[in-house]
C-alpha positions, -999 to +999 in steps of 0.1 A: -210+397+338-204+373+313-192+339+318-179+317+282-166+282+287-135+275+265-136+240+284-154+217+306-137+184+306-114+164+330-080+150+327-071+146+288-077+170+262-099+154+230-103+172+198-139+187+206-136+180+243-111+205+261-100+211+295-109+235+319-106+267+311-130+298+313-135+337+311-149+361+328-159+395+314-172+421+337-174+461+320-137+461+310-122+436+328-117+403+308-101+371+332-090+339+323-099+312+346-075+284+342-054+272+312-055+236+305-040+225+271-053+242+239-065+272+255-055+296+234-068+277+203-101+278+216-095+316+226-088+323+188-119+300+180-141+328+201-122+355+183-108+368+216-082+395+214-054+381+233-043+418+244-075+425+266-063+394+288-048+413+318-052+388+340-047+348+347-058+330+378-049+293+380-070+271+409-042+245+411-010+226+395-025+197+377-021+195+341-057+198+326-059+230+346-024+252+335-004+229+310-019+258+281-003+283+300+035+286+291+023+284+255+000+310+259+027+334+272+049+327+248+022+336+224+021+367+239+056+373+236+052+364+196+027+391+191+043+419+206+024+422+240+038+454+258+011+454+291+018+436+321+005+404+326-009+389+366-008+354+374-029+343+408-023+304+414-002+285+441+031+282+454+052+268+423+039+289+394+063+312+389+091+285+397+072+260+367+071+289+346+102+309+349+121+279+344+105+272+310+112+304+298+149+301+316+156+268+297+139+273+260+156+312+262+119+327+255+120+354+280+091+379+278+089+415+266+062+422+290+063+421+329+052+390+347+039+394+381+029+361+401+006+364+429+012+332+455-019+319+472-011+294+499-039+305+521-063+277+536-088+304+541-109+324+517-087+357+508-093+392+485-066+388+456-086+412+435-103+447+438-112+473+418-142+499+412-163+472+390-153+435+407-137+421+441-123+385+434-116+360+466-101+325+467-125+295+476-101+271+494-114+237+480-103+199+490-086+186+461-049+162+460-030+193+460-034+228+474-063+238+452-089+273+454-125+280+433-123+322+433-159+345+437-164+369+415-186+397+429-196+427+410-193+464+425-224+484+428-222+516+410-231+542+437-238+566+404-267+548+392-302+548+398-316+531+434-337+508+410-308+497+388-299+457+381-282+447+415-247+434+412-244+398+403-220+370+417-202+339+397-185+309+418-160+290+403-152+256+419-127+238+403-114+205+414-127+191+447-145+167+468-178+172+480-169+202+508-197+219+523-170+241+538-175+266+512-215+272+517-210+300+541-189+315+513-208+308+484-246+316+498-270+330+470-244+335+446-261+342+413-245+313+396-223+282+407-200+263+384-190+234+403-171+200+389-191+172+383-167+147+372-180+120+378-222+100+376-231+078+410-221+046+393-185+062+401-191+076+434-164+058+452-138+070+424-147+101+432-140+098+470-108+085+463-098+111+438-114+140+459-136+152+432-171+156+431-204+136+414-233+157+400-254+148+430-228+163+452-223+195+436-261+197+433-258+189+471-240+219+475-258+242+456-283+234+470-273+236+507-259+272+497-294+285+483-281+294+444-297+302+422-284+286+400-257+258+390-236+246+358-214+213+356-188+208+349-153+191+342-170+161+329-154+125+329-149+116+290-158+084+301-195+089+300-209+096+266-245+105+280-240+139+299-280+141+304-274+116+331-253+143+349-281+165+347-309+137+357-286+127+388-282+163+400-318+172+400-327+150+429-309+173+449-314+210+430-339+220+400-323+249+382-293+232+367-277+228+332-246+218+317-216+236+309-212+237+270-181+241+252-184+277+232-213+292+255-213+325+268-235+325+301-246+360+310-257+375+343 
């Protein structure tokens, strides 16, 4: 599996600081995590043929997370895109969607199927012979999930073969230790990290997270290992992130715009 981070910062899109947005390529499977503004610039930056995207999942409605989205279709539409194209995310993507393409006349030449999550507990959206894919219901300002990403074993190979690997991806939320259970030994976590202690009380008011916290977490959980992200442009040094999450967990880095993290 092979995780590259198109972007790991919050709220407003810079020129070399983009929002979230990530994907995940297992055998031939190739997802796209969220779409925040700009996404599909930073897909041609990695040289990633648009095509092979069969797949979208969106963790929730705010701006820094989707806003790329419409464009991105569109962009599909421009190149000629024939396959079908799933989008997983909550109630009032297709509405926000459709309507664009209703009211700019930009219908699509390719199917669009949504998938509405609304569930408040941890569901299977996703399953076939390589990857099973479930929400993480999170605690954000609106109805947001993280999804799991847990790779098939491959009853054709040898006993001794690498085991299957697992990749959570919390998005937006507060410090929950709700989702432990869920998450327990996962391979790696990505978990927000907006904000540094200085800010904690931001963070509680926003229901998002501080480094500390998600190291809490991983922690708690018994990962082996985490990446921050969604990073405050507000703080220039992003070691501090890493300092103020290693009182609670060791084996932690930062998420890095243009990395490819492979399990």
């Amino acid at each position: 599996m092979k995780i590259t981070i198109l972007g790991c910062h919050s709220a407003t899109p810079r020129s070399s600081f983009h929002t979230t947005s990530q994907l995940i390529e297992l055998k031939n499977n190739l997802f796209l995590l969220d779409c925040g503004e700009g996404t599909q610039v930073r897909l041609r930056e990695e040289k990633i043929n648009f095509s092979r995207i069969k797949n979208i999942l969106i963790s929730h409605l705010h701006g820094d997370h989707f806003y790329g989205l419409i464009g991105l279709i569109n962009t599909f539409k421009l190149l000629g895109r024939k396959s079908d194209l799933n989008i997983y995310g909550p109630k009032g993507i297709k509405e926000i969607i459709t309507l664009q393409l209703k009211l700019s006349n930009s219908w699509t030449n390719f199917k669009l199927f949504f998938h509405v999550l609304k569930s408040e507990e941890p569901e299977l959206i996703f399953e076939d012979s390589s990857v099973q894919i479930e929400t993480i219901p999170l605690k954000h300002r609106v109805y947001t999930n993280g999804f799991l990403f847990r790779e098939k074993k491959n009853p054709y190979l040898k006993l001794n073969s690498k085991k299957p690997v697992s990749y959570a991806f919390c998005s937006d939320t507060s410090y929950y230790p709700q989702i432990i259970k869920q998450i327990k030994n996962v391979d790696l976590l990505y978990h927000e990290s907006t904000f540094l202690n200085v800010h904690k009380d931001l963070a509680q008011k926003t229901l998002h997270s501080t480094a500390e916290q998600a190291a809490k977490i991983a922690s708690l959980a018994g990962v082996y290992k985490l990446l921050l992200g969604h990073f405050s442009t507000r703080y220039k040094n992003k070691n501090i992130f890493l300092d103020q999450a290693k009182t609670q967990f060791e084996n932690v880095a930062l998420a890095v715009q243009g990395e490819t993290y492979e399990l």
